[in-house]
VOBA-1610 file (N, C-alpha, C; in pm, whole numbers, padded with zeros to 5 digits, always signed):
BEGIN
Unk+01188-03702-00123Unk+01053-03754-00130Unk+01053-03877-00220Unk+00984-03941-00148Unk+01008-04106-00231Unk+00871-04049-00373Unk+00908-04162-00459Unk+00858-04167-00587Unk+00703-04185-00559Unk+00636-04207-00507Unk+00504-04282-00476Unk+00460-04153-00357Unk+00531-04138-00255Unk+00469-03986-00222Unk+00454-03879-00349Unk+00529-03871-00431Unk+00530-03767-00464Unk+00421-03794-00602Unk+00360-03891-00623Unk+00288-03965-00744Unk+00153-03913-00677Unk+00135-03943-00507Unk+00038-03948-00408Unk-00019-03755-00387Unk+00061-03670-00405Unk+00065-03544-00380Unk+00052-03489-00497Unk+00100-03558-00587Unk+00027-03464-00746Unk-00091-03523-00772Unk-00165-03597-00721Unk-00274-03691-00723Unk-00411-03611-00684Unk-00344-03582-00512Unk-00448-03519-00429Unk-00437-03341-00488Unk-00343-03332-00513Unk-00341-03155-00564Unk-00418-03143-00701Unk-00392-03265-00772Unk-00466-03230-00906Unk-00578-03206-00879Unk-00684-03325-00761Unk-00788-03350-00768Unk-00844-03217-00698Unk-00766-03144-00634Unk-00826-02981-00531Unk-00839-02909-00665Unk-00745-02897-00754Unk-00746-02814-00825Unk-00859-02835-00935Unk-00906-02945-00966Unk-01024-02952-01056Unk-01139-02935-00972Unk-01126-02964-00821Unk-01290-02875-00761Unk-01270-02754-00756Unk-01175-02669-00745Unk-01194-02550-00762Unk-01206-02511-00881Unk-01202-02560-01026Unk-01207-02525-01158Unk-01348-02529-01189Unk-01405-02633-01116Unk-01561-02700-01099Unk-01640-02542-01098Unk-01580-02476-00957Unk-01655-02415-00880Unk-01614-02202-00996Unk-01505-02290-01089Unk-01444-02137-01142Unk-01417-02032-01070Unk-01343-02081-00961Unk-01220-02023-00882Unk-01091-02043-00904Unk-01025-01985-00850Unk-00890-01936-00785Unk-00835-02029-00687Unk-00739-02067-00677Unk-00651-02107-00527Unk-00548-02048-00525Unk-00504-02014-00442Unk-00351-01932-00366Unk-00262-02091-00322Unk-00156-01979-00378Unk-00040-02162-00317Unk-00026-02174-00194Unk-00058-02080-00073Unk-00049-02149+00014Unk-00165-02271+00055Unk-00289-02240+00024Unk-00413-02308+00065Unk-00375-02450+00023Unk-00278-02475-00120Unk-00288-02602-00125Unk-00162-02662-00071Unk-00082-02599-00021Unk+00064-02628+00033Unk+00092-02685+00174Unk+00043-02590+00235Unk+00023-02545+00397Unk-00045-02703+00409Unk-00170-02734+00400Unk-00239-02805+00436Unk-00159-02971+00429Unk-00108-02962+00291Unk-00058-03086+00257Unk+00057-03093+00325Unk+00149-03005+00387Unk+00276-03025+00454Unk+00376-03017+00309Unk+00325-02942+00225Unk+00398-02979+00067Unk+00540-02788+00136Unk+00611-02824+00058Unk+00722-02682+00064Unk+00690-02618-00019Unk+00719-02487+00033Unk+00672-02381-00032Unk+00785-02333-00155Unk+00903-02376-00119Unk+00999-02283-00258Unk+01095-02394-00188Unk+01258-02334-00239Unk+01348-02364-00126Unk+01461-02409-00285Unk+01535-02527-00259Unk+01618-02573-00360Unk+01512-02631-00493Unk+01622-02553-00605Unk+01526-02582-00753Unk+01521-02699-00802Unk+01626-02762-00727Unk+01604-02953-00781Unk+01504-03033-00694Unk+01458-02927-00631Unk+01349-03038-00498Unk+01266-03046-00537Unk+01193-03163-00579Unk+01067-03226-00648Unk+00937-03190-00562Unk+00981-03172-00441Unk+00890-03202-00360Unk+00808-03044-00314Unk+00825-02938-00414Unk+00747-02810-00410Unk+00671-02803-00415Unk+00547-02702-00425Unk+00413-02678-00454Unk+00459-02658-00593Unk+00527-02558-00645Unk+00540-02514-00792Unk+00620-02641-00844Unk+00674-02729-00805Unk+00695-02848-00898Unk+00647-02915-00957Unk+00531-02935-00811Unk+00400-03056-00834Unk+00314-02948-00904Unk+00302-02872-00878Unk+00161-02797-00969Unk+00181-02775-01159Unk+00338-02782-01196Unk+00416-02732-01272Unk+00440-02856-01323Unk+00470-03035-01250Unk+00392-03228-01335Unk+00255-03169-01364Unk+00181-03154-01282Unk+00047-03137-01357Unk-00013-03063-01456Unk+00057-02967-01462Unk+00069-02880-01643Unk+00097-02927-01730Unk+00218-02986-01694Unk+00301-03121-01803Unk+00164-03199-01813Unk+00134-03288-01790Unk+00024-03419-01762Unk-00103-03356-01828Unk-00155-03266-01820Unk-00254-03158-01850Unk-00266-03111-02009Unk-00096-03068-02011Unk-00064-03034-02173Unk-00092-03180-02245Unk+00025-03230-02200Unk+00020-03403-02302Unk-00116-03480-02321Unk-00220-03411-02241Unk-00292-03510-02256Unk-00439-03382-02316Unk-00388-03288-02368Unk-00467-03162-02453Unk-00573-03135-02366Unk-00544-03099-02252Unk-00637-03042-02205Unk-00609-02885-02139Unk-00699-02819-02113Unk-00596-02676-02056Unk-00517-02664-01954Unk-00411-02568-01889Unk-00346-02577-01805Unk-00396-02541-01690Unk-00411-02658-01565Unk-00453-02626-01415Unk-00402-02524-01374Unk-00227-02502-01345Unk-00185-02435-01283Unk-00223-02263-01327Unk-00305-02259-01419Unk-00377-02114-01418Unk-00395-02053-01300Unk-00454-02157-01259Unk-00609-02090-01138Unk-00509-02118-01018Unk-00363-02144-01051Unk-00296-02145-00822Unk-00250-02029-00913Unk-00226-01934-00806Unk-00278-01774-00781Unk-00191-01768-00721Unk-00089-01620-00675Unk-00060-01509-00570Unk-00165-01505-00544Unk-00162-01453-00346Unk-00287-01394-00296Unk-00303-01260-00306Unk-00178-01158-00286Unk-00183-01051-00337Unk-00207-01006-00492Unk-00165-01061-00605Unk-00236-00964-00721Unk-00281-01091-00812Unk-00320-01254-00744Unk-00413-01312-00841Unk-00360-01360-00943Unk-00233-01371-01006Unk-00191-01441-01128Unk-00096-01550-01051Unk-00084-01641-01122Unk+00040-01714-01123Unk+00152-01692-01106Unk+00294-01772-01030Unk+00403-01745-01049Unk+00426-01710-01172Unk+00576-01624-01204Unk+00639-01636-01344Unk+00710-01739-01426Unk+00701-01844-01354Unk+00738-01979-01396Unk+00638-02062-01440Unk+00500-01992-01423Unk+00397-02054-01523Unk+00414-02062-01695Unk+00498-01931-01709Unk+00525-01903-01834Unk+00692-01946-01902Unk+00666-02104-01836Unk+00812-02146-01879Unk+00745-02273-01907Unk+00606-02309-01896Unk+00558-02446-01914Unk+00539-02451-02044Unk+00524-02593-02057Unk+00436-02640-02196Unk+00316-02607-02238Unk+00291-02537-02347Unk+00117-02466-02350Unk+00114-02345-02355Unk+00221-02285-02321Unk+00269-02106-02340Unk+00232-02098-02483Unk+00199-01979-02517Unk+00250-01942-02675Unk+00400-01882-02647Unk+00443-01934-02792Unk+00611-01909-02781Unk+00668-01744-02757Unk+00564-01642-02770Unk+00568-01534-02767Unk+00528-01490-02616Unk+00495-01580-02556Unk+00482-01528-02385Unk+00577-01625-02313Unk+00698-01700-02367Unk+00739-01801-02301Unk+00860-01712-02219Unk+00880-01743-02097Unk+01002-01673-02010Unk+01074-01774-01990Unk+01209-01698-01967Unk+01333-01820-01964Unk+01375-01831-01790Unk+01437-01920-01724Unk+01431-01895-01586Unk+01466-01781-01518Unk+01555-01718-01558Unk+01641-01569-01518Unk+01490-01466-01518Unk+01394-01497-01579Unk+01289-01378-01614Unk+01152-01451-01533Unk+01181-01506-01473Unk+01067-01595-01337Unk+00979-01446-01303Unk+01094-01387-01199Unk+01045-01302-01114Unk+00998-01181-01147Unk+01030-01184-01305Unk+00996-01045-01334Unk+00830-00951-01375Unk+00797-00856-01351Unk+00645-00844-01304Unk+00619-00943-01484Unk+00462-00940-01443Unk+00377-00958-01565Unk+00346-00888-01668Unk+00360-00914-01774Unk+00301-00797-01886Unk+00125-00771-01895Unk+00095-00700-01956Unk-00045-00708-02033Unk-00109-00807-02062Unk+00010-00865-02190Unk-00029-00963-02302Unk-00032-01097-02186Unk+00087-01136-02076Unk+00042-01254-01993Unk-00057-01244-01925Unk-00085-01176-01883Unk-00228-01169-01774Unk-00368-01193-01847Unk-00342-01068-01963Unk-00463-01170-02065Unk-00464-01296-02138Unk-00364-01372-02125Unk-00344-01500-02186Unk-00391-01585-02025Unk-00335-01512-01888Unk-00390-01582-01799Unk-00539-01617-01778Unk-00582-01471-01830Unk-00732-01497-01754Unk-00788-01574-01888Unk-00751-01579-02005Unk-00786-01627-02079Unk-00776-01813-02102Unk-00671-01857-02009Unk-00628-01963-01984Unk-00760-01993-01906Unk-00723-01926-01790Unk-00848-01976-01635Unk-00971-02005-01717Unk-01027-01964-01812Unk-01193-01921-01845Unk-01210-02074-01923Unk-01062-02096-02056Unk-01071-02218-02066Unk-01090-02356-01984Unk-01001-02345-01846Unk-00982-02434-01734Unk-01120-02468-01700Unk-01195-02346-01663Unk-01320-02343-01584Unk-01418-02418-01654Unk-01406-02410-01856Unk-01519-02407-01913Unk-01468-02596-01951Unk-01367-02597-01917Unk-01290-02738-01940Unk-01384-02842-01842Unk-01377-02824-01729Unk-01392-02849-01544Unk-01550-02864-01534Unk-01616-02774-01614Unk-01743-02746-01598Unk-01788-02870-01705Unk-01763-02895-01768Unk-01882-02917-01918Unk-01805-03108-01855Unk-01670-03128-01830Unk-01647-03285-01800Unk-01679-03353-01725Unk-01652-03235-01595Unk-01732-03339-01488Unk-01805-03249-01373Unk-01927-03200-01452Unk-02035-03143-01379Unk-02109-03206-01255
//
């Protein structure tokens, strides 16, 4: 993926993901994947993922102190985030997973740091650009 597609696709994904923060919802990775022709998983050096691009915009999100988008892209079955949410910037160091521990279920303490993340996102989304 050339540099400028892929500038173009974290662009349009950011901007889905702050109307749905608007609206204090949820998105599932396929809804924003599928549509865009974006890949769903595949090789870990491929820039060109949903969890890559969603995973620049956490980066971009953190650095620039605001809360983390990728809260609210969801599993459709149980509603949290991949486990590679908890390898980003913005973790507390006490919920941070190392790559080997991606897949492994969720604890307690992450899920309430998730929903506790989302509520920030929402209340972030809401109050900037109503």
């Amino acid at each position: 993926m050339s540099q400028e597609k892929g500038e173009y696709l974290r662009k349009i994904v950011r901007q889905r993901l702050i109307e749905v923060a608007k609206k204090g919802s949820t998105i599932n990775y396929k809804a924003i994947y599928q549509p865009l022709g974006i890949a769903r998983g595949g090789h870990p050096n491929a820039k060109s993922t949903i969890g890559n691009i969603v995973g620049d915009i956490s980066k971009s999100e953190y650095s620039n102190k605001r809360p983390l988008l990728s809260s609210i892209v969801v599993h459709k079955t149980d509603g949290y985030p991949a486990g590679n949410f908890f390898g980003l910037n913005g973790i507390p160091e006490q919920l941070q997973r190392d790559e080997k521990d991606y897949r492994k279920p969720l604890t307690s303490k992450e899920k309430e740091f998730v929903k506790e993340e989302q509520k920030r996102v929402w209340d972030y989304w809401k109050k900037h650009y109503a």
